[in-house]
Residue, then its C-alpha position, 0 to 999 in steps of 0.5 A: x500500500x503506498x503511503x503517499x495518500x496518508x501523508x497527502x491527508x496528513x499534510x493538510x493537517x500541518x498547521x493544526x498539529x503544530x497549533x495542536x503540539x504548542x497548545x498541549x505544551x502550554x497547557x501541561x506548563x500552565x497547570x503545573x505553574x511554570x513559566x516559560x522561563x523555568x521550563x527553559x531553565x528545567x529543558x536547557x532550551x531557550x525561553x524564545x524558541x519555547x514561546x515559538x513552539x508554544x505559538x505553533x512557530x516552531x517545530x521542536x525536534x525529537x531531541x528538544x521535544x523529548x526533553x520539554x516533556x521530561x521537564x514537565x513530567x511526560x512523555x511527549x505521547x503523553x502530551x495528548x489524551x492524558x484525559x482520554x477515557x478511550x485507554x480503559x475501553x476496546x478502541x480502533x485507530x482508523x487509517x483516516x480517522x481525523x482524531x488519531x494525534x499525530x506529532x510533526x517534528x522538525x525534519x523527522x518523521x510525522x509520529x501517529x499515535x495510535x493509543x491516548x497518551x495516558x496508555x501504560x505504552x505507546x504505538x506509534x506509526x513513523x510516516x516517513x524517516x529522515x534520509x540522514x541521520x539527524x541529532x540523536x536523543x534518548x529518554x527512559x524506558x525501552x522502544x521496539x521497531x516492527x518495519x512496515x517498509x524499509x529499508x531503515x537503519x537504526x543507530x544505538x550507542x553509535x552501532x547501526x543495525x539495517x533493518x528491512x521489511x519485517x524485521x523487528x528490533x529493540x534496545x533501551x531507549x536511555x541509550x543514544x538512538x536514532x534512525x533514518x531511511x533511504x526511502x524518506x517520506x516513503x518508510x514506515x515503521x511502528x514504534x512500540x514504548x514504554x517508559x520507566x514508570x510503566x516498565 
């Protein structure tokens, strides 16, 4: 199945996901009573580009938005539906379905989420990969890798594993990790996760 007509729908939706990324950081920021200023200090980003991403201006990477959400106590699935009563009952993500989260981050890969944030772990669908490695990054918990269409490499602790259709991988997620595709917008990979908490 080609993957250009999810990115097609997708793609329409890109101002909204970032308005939507932005608002869900301002909200997780303002009912724990921070200011932008001591989640700078808390991230090690800078207060501007925080504002920026809060204003949906900014598209955090990976590594920055992993690290704005550990200062706020989360996980970037986390993020979203924290609230969301659909992590107790049976639930579908539909291919189209307008209400599956997704999460664009600055040139990587547009992250569907498939379970509400609040889910004891996360499934997430990449739509599309970088075709260079960008800047890597890591957090607690494990991940593991299905590929729904490759070929991708994976790099870990500085080891690169190339993966192809079908494969799976896993590795702890404190390690440095990152991926990348010569297929770019064309790759897809399902990412399973946890964090400390639920591990």
């Amino acid at each position: 199945m080609s993957v250009e007509p999810l990115l097609d729908r997708l793609g329409d939706r890109d101002v909204d996901r970032q308005a939507s990324l932005g608002g869900a950081i301002r909200e997780r920021r303002l009912a724990g009573e921070l200011t932008l200023v001591a989640l700078a200090e808390r991230s090690g980003l800078s207060q501007p580009f925080l504002s920026q991403v809060e204003n949906g201006r900014a598209t955090p990477s990976m590594d920055s938005l992993y690290r704005i959400a550990s200062a706020l106590g989360t996980t970037p699935q986390g993020l979203f539906g924290d609230h969301d009563d659909r992590v107790l009952a049976p639930a579908a993500a539909r291919a189209n379905d307008p209400a599956v989260r997704s999460i664009d981050t600055a040139g990587e890969s547009l992250r569907r989420l498939l379970l509400p944030g609040s889910a004891p772990f996360h499934v997430i669908e990449l739509v599309g990969l970088a075709t260079d490695f960008l800047e890597e990054w890591h957090h607690d918990g494990f991940e593991a890798l299905y590929v729904l269409a490759g070929p991708i490499e994976v790099e870990v602790d500085g080891e690169i594993t190339e993966l192809t259709t079908g494969d799976f991988f896993s590795y702890p997620s404190n390690l440095p990790h990152r991926y990348r595709s010569p297929l770019g917008r064309a790759a897809r990979v399902l990412l399973i996760e946890t964090d400390v908490g639920h591990a």
